[in-house]
N, C-alpha and C positions, 0 to 999 in steps of 0.2 A: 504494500500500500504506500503512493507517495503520499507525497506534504500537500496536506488537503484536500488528496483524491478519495472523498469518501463520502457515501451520502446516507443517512442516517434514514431508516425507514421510522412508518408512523408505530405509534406507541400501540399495543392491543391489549387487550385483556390480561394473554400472559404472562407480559412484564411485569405487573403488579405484583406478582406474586418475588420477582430476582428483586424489584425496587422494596419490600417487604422486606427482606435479606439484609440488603444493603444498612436498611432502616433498624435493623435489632441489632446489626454490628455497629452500626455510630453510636448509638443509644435511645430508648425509646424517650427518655424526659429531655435529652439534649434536641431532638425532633418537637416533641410535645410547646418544649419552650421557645419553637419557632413561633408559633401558633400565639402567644403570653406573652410576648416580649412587651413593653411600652410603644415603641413604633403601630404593631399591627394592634395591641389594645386603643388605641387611640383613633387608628383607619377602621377596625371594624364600629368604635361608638358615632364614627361622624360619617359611614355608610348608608347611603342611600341601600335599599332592597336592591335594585341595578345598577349600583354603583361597587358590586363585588370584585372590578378587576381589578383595580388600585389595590384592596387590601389582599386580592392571590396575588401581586405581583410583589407588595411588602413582604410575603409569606415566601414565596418564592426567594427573595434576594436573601431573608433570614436562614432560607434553607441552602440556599448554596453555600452561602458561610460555614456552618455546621457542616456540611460535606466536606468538600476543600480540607477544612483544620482536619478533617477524619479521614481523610483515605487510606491513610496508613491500615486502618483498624479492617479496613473491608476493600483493600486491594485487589485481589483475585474476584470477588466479585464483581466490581466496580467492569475491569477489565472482558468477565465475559458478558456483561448486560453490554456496553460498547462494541461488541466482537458481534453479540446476536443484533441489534439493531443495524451494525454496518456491515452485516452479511460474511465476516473473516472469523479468526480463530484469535482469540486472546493474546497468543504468543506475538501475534503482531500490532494488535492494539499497546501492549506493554513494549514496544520496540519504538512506535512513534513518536518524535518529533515532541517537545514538550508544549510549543504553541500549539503543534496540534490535539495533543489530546487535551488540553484544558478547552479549545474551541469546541470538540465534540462533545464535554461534558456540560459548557454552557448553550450548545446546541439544542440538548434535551430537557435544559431547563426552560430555553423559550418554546420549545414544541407545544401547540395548539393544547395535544391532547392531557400535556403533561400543566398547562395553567389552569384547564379544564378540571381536572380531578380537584388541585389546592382550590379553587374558587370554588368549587361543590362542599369540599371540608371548611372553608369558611362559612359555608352558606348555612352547613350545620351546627356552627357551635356558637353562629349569631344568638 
């Protein structure tokens, strides 16, 4: 795979289940306190009912932070949830390019389906 050559398919059902993974090896209360922080406590109280993308996209930025600082903890996983979304073999996702594998991991933070679920989890604990 080169630098950049790589296109990341859409998110489905069964990801949820590698992104669940990922999510018990970071921790469940360092995730949880995405959700609690004062930033997204303050976007979810001054949210309109339609106004939920501001506070997935707070929730979002919260959770990439908590990722990033944890990779170390869920490496190998990290590596084949990237592998099965860009159609390769982990051995090569762990070989690329450091800009690029931080662009693929910020890639699947802006994917539709993946601000789609955090906006649905904010929508529940309004």
């Amino acid at each position: 795979m080169e630098n950049n050559a790589y296109m990341l398919r859409s998110l489905k059902a069964s990801d949820l289940f590698m992104m669940t993974k990922i999510i018990n090896k970071i921790g469940i209360k360092e995730v949880k306190n995405c959700f609690t922080s004062p930033d997204v406590k303050k976007a979810i109280s001054g949210a309109e009912t339609e106004d939920v993308t501001a506070v997935g996209m707070q929730v979002m930025v919260e959770l990439a932070t908590v990722v990033v600082s944890n990779l170390a903890e869920c490496e190998m996983e990290v590596y084949q949830f990237l592998a099965s979304l860009a159609g390769t073999n982990p051995g090569e996702i762990k070989e690329l390019p450091v800009n690029t594998f931080i662009d693929m991991i910020l890639e699947v933070f802006r994917k539709e389906e993946f601000t789609d679920f955090f906006q649905r989890v904010v929508g529940l604990s309004k």
